[in-house]
C-alpha positions as CSV (number, residue, x, y, z in Angstrom):
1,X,-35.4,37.3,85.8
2,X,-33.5,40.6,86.3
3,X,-34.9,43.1,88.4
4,X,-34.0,45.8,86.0
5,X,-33.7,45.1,82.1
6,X,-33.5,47.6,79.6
7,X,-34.0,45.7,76.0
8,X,-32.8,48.0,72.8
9,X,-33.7,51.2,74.3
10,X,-32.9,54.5,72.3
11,X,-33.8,57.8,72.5
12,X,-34.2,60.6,69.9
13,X,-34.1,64.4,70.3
14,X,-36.8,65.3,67.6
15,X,-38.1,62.7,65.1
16,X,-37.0,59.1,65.5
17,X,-34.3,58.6,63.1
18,X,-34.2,62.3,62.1
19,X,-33.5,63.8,65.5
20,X,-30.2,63.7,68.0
21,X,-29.6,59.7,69.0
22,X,-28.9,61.1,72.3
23,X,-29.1,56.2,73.4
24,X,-28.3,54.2,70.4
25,X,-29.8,50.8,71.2
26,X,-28.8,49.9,75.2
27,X,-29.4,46.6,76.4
28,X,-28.5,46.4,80.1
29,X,-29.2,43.8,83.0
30,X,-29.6,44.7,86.7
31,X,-29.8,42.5,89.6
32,X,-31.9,43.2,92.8
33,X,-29.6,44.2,95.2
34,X,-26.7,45.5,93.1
35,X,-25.2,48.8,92.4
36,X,-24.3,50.0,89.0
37,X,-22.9,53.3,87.8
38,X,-23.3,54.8,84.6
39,X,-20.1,56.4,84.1
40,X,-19.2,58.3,81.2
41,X,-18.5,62.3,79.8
42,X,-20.8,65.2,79.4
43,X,-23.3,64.5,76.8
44,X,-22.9,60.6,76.7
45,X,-26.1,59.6,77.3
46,X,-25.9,58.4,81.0
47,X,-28.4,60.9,82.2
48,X,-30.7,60.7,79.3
49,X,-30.8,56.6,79.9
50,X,-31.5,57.3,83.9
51,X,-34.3,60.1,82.6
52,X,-35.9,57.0,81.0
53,X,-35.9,54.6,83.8
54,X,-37.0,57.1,86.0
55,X,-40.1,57.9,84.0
56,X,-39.2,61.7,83.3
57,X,-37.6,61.2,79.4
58,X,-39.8,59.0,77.1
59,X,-38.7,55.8,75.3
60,X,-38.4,56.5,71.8
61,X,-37.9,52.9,71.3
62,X,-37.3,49.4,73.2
63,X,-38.3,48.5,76.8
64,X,-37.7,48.9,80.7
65,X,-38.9,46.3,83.0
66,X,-38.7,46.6,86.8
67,X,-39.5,44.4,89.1
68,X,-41.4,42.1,87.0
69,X,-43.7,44.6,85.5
70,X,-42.9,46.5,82.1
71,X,-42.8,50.1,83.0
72,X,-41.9,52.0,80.7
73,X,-45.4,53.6,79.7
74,X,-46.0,54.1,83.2
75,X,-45.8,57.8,84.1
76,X,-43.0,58.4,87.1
77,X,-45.3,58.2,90.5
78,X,-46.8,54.2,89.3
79,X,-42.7,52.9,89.1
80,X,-42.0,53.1,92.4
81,X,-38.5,54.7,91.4
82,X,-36.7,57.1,94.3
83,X,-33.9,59.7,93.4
84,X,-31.5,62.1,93.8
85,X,-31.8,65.0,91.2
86,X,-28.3,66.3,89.9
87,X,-30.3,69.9,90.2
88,X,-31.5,68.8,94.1
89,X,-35.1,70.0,94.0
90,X,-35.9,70.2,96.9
91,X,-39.2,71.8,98.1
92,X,-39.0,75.6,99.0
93,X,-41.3,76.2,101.8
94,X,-40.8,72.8,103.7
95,X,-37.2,72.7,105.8
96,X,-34.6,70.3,105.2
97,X,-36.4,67.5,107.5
98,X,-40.3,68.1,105.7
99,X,-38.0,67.6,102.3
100,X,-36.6,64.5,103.5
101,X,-39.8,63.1,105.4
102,X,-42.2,64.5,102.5
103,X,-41.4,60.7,100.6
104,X,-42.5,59.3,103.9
105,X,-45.9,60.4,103.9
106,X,-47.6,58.1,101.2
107,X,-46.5,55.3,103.6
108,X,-48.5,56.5,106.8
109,X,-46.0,55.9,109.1
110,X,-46.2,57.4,112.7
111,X,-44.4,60.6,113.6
112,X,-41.8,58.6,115.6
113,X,-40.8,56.4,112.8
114,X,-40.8,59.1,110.9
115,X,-38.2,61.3,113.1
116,X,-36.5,58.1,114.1
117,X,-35.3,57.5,109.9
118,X,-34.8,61.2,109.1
119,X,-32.4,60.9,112.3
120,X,-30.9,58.2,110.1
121,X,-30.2,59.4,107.5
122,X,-29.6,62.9,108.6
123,X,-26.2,61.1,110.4
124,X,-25.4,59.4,107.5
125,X,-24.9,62.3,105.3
126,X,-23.5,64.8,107.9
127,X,-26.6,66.8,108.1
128,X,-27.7,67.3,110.9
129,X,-27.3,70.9,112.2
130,X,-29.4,71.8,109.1
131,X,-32.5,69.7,109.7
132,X,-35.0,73.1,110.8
133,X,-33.3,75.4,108.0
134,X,-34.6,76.0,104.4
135,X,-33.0,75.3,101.0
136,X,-32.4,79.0,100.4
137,X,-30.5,79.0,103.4
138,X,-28.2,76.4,103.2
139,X,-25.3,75.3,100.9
140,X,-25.1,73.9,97.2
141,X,-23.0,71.1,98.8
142,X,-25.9,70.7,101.9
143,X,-29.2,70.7,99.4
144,X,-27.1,68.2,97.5
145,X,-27.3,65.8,100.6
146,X,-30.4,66.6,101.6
147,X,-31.8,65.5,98.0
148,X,-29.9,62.4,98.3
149,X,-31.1,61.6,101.9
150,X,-34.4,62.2,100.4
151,X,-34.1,59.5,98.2
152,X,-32.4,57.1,100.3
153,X,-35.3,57.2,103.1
154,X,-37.8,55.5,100.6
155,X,-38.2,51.9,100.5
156,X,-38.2,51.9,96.8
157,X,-38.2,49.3,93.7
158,X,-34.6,51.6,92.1
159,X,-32.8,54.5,93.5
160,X,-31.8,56.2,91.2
161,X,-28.7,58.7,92.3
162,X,-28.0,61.7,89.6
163,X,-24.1,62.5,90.1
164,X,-25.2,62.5,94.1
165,X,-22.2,64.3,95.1
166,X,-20.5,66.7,92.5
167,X,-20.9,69.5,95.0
168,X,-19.4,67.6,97.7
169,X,-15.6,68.3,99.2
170,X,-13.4,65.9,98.2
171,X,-12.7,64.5,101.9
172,X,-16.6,64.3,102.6
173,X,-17.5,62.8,99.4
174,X,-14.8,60.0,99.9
175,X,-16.5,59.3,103.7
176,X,-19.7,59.2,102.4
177,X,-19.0,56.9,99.9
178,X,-18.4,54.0,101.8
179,X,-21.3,55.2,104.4
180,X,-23.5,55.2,101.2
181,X,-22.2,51.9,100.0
182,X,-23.1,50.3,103.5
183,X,-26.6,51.6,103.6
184,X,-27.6,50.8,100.1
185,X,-26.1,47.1,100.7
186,X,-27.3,46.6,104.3
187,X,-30.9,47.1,102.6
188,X,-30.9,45.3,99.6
189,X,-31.8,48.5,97.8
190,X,-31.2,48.0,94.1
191,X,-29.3,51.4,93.0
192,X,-28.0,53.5,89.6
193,X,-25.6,55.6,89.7
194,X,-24.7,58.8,87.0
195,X,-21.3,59.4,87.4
196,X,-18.5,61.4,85.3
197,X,-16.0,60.5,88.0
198,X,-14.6,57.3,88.0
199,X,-13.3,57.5,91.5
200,X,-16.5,57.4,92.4
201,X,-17.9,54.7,90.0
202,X,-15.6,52.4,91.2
203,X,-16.1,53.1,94.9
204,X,-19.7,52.5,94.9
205,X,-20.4,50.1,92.0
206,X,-20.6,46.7,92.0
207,X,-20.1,47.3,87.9
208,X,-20.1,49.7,85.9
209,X,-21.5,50.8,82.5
210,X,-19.3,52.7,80.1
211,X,-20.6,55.0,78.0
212,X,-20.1,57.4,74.9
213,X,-22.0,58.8,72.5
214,X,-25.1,57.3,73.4
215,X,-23.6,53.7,73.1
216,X,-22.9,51.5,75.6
217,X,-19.2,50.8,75.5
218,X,-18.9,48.2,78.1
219,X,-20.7,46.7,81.3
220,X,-18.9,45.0,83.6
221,X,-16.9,45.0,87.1
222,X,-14.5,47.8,88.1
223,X,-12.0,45.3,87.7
224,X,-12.8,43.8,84.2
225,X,-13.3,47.3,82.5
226,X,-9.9,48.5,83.9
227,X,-8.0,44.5,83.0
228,X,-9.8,43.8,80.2
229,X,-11.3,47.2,78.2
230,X,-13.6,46.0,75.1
231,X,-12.3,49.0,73.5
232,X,-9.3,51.6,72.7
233,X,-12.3,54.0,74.3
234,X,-12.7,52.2,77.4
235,X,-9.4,51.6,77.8
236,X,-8.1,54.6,77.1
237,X,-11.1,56.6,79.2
238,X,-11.1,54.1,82.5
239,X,-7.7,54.6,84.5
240,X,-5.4,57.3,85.8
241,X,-3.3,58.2,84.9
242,X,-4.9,57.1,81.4
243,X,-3.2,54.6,79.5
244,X,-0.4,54.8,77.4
245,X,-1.4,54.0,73.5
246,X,1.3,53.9,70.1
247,X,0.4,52.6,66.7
248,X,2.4,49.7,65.7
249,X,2.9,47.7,63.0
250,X,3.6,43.6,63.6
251,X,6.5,42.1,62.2
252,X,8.7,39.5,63.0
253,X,9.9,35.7,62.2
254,X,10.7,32.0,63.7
255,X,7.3,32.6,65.9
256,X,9.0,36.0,67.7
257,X,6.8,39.1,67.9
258,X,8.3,42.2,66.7
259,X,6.2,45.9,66.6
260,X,7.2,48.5,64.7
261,X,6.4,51.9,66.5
262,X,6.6,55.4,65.1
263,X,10.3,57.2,64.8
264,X,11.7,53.4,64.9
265,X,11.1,52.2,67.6
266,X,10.8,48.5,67.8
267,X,9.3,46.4,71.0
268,X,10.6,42.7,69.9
269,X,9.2,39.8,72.3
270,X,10.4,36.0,71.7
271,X,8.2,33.4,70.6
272,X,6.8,32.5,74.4
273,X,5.8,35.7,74.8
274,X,2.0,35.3,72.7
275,X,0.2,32.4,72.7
276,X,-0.1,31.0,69.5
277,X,-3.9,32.1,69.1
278,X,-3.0,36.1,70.3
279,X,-0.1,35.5,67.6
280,X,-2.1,34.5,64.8
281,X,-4.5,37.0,65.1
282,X,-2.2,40.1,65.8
283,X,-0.3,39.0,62.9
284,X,-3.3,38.7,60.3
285,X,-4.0,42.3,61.4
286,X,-1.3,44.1,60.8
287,X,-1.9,47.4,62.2
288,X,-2.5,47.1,65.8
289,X,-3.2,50.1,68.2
290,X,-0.9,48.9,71.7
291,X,-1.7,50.3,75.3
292,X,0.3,50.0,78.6
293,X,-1.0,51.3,82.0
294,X,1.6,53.8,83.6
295,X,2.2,51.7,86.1
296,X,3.2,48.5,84.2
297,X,5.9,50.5,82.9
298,X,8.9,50.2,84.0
299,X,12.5,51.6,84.2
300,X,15.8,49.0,83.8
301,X,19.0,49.1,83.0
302,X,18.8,48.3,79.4
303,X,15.7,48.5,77.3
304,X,13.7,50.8,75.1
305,X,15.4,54.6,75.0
306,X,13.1,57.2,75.9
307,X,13.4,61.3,77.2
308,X,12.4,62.6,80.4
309,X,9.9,65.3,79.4
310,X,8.2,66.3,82.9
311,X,9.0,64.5,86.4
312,X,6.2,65.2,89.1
313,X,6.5,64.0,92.4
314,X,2.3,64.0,93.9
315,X,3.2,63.4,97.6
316,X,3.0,59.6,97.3
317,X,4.1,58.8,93.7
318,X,6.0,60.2,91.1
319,X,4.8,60.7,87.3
320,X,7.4,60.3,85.0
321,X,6.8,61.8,81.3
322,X,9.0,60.8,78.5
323,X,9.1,61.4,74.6
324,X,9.0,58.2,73.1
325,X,7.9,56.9,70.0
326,X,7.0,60.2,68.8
327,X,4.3,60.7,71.3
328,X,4.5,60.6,75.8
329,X,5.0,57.4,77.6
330,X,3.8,58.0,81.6
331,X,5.3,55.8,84.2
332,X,4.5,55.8,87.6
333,X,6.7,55.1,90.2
334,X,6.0,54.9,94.1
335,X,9.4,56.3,95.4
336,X,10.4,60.0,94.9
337,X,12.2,59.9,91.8
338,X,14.9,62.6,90.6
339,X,15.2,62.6,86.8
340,X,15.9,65.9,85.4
341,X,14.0,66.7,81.9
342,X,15.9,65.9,79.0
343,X,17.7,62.8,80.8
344,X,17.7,59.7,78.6
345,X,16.4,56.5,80.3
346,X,15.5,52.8,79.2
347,X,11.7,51.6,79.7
348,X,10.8,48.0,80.0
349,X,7.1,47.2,78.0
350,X,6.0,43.3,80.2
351,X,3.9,41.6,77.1
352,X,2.2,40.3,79.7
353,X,0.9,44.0,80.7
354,X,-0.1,44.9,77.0
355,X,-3.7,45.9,75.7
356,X,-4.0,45.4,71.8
357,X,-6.6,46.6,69.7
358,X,-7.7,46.8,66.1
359,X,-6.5,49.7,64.7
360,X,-9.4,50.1,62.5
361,X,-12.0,49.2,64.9
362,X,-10.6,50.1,67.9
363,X,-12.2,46.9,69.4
364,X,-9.7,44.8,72.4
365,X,-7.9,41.8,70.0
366,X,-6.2,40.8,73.1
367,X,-4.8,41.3,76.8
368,X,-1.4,39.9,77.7
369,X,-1.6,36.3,77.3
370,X,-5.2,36.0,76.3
371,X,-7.1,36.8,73.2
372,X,-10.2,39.3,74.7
């Protein structure tokens, strides 16, 4: 049994089924012990779906079990649920250490325990110089940690972590994201994470749920959603630089593969190319929708003409931009490249490195080699 499962869960702004379907029917698996991150843009959903676990949004529909025990009629303080409030929340007239021992004192532990884990966790987060001040006295960025340490003292069923560190430097926030990743682990603690950053999802997360539009697009491992998107949305959102896409038509005979892309271009691949099965079924669709990651693109001597629009060298890569196909093809490259705009060069496509999707449904018809 999974610790967490949330079985056809939606929820309605207003009347069910005349109000805003702010989560359209999520179905969703947690084990104890594992990490996941609800990753996805403003207004998807991913807050509205924690909301519900947590105990703070109601159900309009479906259920949440946790821990063996349907909780979704429970009110917030019966399902043993910790977290971190995007807004912080803290308590006004206690200091920084009564905010973080305040979820302490149900438990009756003694004082010395008590210092002893806010010492903890007050380390862990790089907080502790402000243990004796107030929230009105200390930084966005410090009341964000100090919510999060909050949470992270309970022994809980779910932590639940509500974009834990948007107001976080970008050098802190990548320390404490492997100090964070450790702690949660070395405990078992079961944890969700809302996230609009995908840096961060995939730092922390042990897999990671996609959404948009109140829909879950995809659940899987960091790796799987970036190898093998279900979707022209996942793919196109998970990645950066994002993910090259064309529209292309298939053509081609004697078994070879040719696409037909905008302004002429063609990308023709010989009959070993495709399996026979990713063959077949690109060919009975037609219209296809292709995507290459920037960095599977490559420069040659000979190969597909395309422009130099923009050529940006980042300090450790350079992002090449080219007019081709009548849209941009990115490339990334890991030397300093000098490529003036307007210089033609030839771009190598790998099959092997191609996403394809319907171009009706957007839904993944294949990756590489393999139908998806």
């Amino acid at each position: 049994m999974s610790h967490l499962s949330l079985a056809r869960v939606d929820k309605f702004y207003g009347r069910v089924d005349h109000g805003v379907h702010a989560v359209q029917n999520v179905s969703m698996d947690i084990e104890k012990g594992e990490i996941v991150a609800l990753l996805g843009s403003s207004g998807c959903g991913k807050t509205s779906t924690l909301r519900m676990i947590a105990g703070f949004e109601e159900a309009s529909r479906g259920t949440i079990a946790l821990a063996g025990r349907e909780v979704h009629t429970l009110p917030p303080v019966r399902r043993n649920v910790a977290m971190a409030f995007e807004g912080y929340s803290l308590y006004p007239p206690l200091t920084v250490r009564q905010n973080i021992a305040f979820a302490l004192k149900s438990a009756k532990l003694g004082k010395t325990e008590v210092d002893a884990r806010v010492a903890e966790v007050a380390q862990l987060l790089e907080i502790e110089d402000i243990l004796d001040r107030y929230p009105s006295s200390i930084s966005g960025g410090q009341q964000q940690r100090a919510s999060l340490g909050r949470a992270l003292i309970r022994e809980a069923d779910l932590h639940l972590l509500d974009e834990p560190m948007g107001q976080l430097e970008p050098q802190l926030r990548a320390v404490l994201r492997g100090r964070i990743k450790h702690f949660v682990k070395e405990r078992g603690y079961t944890a969700i994470l809302v996230t609009h950053d995908q840096t961060e999802a995939n730092a922390l997360a042990d897999r990671i749920a996609v959404m948009e539009g109140g829909v879950l697009q995809q659940f899987g491992t960091p790796s799987m959603i970036k190898e093998r998107p279900a979707n022209l949305f996942t793919g196109t959102f998970v990645g950066e630089p994002p993910m090259n896409v064309f529209t292309a038509r298939v053509a081609g005979d004697d078994g070879r593969i040719v696409l037909e892309l905008p302004e002429g271009v063609t990308l023709a691949y010989p009959a070993g190319a495709f399996t026979d099965d990713v063959r077949r079924t690109i060919r009975a669709k037609g219209d296809i929708v292709i995507g290459i990651r920037p960095y599977s693109v490559r420069r040659a001597e000979s190969g597909v003409e395309a422009t130099v629009a923009v050529n940006q060298w980042l300090g450790d890569q350079t992002h090449i931009a080219a007019d081709f196909a009548g849209g941009i093809i990115v490339l990334v490259e890991h030397d300093r490249t000098v490529l003036e705009p307007g210089r033609t060069i030839a771009v190598e496509i790998d099959p092997a490195a191609l996403h394809i999707f319907d171009a009706a449904t957007g839904i993944a018809l294949a990756h590489g080699m393999e139908l998806a």
